[in-house]
N, C-alpha and C positions, 0 to 999 in steps of 0.2 A: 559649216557654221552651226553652231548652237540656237535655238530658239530666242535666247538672252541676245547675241549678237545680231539675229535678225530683227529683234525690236530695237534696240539700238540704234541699227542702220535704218532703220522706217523711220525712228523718232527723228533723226538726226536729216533724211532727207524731206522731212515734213515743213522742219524745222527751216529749210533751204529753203523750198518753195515757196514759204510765207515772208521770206526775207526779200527774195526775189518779187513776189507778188506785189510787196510793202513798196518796193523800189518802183517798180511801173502805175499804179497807183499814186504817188507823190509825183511823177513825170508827168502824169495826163492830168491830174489838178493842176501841175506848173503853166502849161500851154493852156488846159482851160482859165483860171485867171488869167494872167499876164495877156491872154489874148481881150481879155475882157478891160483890163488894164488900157488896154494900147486902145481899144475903141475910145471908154471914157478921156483917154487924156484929148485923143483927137477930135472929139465933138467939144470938149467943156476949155481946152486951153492948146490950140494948135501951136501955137505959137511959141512953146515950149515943150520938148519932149522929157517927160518926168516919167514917163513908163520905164525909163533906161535900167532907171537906178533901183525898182525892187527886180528888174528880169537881170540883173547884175549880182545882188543878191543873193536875191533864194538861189539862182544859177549855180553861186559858188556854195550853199547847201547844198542844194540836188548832186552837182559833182562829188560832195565829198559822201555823200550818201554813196552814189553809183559805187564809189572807188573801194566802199567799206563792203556792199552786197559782190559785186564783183571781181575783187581786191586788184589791189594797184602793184605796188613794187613788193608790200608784205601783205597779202591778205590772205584769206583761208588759204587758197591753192598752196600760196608759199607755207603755208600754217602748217597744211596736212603733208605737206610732201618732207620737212622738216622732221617732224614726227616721225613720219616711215623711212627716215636716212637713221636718225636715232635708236629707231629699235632695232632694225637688221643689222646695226653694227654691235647691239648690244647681244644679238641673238649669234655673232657670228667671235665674240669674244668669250 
């Protein structure tokens, strides 16, 4: 590895960590509200549970966050592993 390509790979797994970092940071604000959520509904209006509908919500945020830091059926993994099929074959024609 060249100097260039080792900055590269620092910048690029910096880059990851703070992605990942971003992702669990948005999960523990999720549980802390929503938890806070669920108190307030139960003290001020028991009788109706309305916490449902933002832990239903932001949920389906957070999921698609997780799915994008993560990746799902296309995310980096598939990203980078695409990439390194592409140049080996370009490297081997």
């Amino acid at each position: 590895y060249t100097i260039m390509d080792e900055q590269t790979r620092y910048q690029e797994a910096k880059k990851r960590v703070e992605e990942i970092r971003g992702f669990y940071t948005h999960l523990f604000i999720y549980f802390l509200v929503n938890e806070g959520l669920i108190v307030l509904n139960l003290l001020t209006s028991p009788e109706y549970y309305w916490f449902i509908w933002p832990i239903i919500g932001w949920g389906i945020g957070l999921l698609i966050h997780g799915i994008t830091v993560f990746g799902g059926l296309m995310g980096k993994a598939w990203e980078e592993r695409k990439i390194r099929e592409i140049m080996d074959k370009d490297k081997r024609s």
